[in-house]
C-alpha positions in Angstrom: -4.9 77.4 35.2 -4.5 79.6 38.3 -1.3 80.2 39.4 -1.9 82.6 42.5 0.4 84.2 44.7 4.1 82.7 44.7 8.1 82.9 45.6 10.3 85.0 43.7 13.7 85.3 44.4 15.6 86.0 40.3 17.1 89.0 40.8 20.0 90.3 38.3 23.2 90.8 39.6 24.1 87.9 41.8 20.5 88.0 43.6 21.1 91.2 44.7 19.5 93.4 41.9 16.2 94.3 40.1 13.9 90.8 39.1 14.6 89.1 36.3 12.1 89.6 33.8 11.1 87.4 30.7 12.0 89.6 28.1 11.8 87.2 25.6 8.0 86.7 25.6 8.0 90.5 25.4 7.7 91.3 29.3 8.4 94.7 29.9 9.1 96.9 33.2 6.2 99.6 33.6 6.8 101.2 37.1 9.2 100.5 39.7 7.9 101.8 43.5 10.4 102.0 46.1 9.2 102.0 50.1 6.2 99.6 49.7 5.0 97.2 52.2 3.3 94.6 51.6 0.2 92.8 53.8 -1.0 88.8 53.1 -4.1 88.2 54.0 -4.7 89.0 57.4 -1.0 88.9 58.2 0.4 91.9 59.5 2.6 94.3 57.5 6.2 93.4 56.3 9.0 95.4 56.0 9.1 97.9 53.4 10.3 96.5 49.9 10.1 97.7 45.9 7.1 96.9 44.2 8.1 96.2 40.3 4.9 96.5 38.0 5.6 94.8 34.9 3.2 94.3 31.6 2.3 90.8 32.8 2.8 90.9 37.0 3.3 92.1 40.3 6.9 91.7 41.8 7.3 92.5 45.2 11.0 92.4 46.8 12.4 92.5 50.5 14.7 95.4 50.4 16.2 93.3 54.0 16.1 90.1 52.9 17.5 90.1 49.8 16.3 86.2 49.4 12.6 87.3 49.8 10.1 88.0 47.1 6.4 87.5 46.3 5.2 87.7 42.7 1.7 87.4 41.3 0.3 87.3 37.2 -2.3 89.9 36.6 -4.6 86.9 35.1 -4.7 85.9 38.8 -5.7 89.5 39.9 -9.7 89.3 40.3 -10.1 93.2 41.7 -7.8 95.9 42.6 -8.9 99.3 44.1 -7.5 101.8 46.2 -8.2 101.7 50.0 -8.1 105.1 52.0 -10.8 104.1 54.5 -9.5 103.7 58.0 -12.2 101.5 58.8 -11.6 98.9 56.3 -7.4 99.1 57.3 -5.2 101.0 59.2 -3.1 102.8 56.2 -3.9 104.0 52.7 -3.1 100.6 50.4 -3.8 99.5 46.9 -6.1 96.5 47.9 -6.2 93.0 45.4 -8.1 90.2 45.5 -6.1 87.2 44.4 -7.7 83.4 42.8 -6.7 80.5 44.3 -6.8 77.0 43.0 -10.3 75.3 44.4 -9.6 72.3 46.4 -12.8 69.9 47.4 -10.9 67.7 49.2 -9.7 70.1 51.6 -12.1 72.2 53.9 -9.8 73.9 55.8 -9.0 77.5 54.2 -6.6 78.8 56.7 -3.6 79.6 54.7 -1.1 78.1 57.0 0.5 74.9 56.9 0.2 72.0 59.2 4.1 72.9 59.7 3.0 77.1 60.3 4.7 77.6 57.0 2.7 80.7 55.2 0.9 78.5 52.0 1.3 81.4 49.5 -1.1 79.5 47.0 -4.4 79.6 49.3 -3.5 83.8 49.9 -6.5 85.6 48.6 -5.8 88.6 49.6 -2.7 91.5 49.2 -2.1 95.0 50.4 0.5 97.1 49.0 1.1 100.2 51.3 3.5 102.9 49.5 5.6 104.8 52.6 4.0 107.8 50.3 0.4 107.4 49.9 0.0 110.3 47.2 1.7 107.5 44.9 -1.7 105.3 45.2 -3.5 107.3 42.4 -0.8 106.8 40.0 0.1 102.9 41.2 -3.6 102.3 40.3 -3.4 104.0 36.8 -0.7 101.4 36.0 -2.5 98.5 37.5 -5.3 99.3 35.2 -3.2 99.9 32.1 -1.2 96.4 32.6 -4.6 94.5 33.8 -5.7 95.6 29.9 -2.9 94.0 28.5 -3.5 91.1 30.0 -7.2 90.1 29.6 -8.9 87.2 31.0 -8.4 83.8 28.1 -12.1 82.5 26.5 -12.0 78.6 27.6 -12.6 76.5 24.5 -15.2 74.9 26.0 -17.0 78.1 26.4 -16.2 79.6 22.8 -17.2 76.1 21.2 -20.7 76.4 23.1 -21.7 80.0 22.5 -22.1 79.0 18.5 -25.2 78.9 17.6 -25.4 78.8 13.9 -28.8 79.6 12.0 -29.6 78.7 8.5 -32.9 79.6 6.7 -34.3 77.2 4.4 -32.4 78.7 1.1 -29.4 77.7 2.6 -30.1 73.9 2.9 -29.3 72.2 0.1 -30.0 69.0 -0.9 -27.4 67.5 -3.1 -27.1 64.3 -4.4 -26.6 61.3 -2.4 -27.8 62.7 0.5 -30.4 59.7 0.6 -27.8 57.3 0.6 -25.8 58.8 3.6 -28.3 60.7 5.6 -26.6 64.3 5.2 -27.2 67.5 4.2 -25.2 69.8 2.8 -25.2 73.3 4.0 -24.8 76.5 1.4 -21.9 78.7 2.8 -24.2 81.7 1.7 -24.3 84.5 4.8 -27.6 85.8 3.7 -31.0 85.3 5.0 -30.1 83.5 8.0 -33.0 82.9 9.8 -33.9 79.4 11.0 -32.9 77.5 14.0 -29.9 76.2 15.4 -27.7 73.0 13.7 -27.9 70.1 15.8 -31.5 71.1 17.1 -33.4 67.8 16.8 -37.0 67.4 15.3 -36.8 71.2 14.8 -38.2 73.4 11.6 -35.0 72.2 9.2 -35.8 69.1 7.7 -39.9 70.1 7.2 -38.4 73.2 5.6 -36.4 70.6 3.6 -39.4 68.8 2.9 -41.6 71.6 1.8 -39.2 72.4 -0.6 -39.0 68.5 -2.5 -42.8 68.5 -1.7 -43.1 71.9 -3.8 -40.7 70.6 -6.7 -43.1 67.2 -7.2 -46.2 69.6 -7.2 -44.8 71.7 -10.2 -43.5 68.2 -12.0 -47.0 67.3 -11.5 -48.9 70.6 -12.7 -46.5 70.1 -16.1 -47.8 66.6 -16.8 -51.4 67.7 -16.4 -50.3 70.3 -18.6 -49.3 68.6 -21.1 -51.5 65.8 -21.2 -54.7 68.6 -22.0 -52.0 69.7 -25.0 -52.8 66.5 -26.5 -56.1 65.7 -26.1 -56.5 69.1 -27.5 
């Protein structure tokens, strides 16, 4: 799930301190920045604040209003780069790109309210500007380092259908009953795997299968006309 851009406001020490972390899942403090403004979206710049890096998100806190406070996970961090061209903005920034939640029932983007409250869930976009830009080298070193820690979940869906199991035909065992319910048990040997994929219909497995009782019944029968000549000699 997507949680995007959101409030914070849990500071320590009556509301007026650092943020309150989640220590107890292991979250850890890895950079604190003083004199950083912060830009949503198009919006223009707010006033400076302290930008708290931490191993699982971005904190960003009003250092006027002490009630103020953006946060964002790094899962919901799609790019981050450093910005020095005046052409694409007006200072030198650490630029993010931020997911949002997709919404097919609503085709309006803006990321305003129909009351002209900001909607913090539908920002995209953040720009953290550092009153001293020769911090932005350093700001993206730990960006990278805690974007690392916190890599991008595999979706079960996804794992389950990138399995694509091959057996060859020394693996496929026929066992007994198989007739009676119609399976096939499968040797748990790793070797030799060449074959197709389980659950592939009308594919090379079962002739395979075949060939192999076809082959037993033609030695069975090579032994009888064997022998048979025995005795008639």
């Amino acid at each position: 799930m997507v949680v995007g851009l959101r409030e914070f406001a849990h500071r320590t020490g009556n509301g007026s301190g650092t943020p309150v972390l989640d220590e107890s899942n292991g979250e850890e403090l890895m950079r604190v920045q003083p004199s950083v403004a912060v830009a949503l979206g198009n919006r223009s710049l707010e006033s400076p604040g302290t930008l708290y890096i931490t191993s699982r998100k971005l904190i960003w806190l009003s250092d006027v209003d002490m009630a103020k406070g953006y946060a964002v996970d790094f899962l919901s961090i799609s790019l981050h780069a450093v910005s020095r061209d005046p052409e694409a903005y007006s200072s030198p920034c650490i630029y993010t790109q931020i997911e949002v939640e997709d919404d097919e029932d609503e085709e309006d983007e803006s990321d305003t309210q129909s009351t002209g409250a900001l909607d913090l869930s539908k920002i995209r976009e953040m720009r953290l500007v550092p009153s001293d830009s020769t911090h932005l080298d350093t700001l993206f070193d730990v960006f990278c380092e805690c974007a690392e820690l916190n890599p991008e979940p595999i979706e079960q869906e996804e794992e389950e259908g990138e399995h694509n199991w091959v057996f060859s035909a020394d693996q496929m065992v026929v066992g007994g009953g198989a007739e009676e319910d119609g399976e096939w048990p499968i040797s748990q040997s790793p070797t030799s795997v060449i074959g197709l994929s389980i659950g592939d219909e009308g594919g090379l497995a079962q002739p395979m299968l075949e060939l192999q009782i076809n082959d037993q019944r033609f030695d069975d029968a090579e032994e009888m006309v064997h022998e048979s000549e025995t005795k008639d000699h």
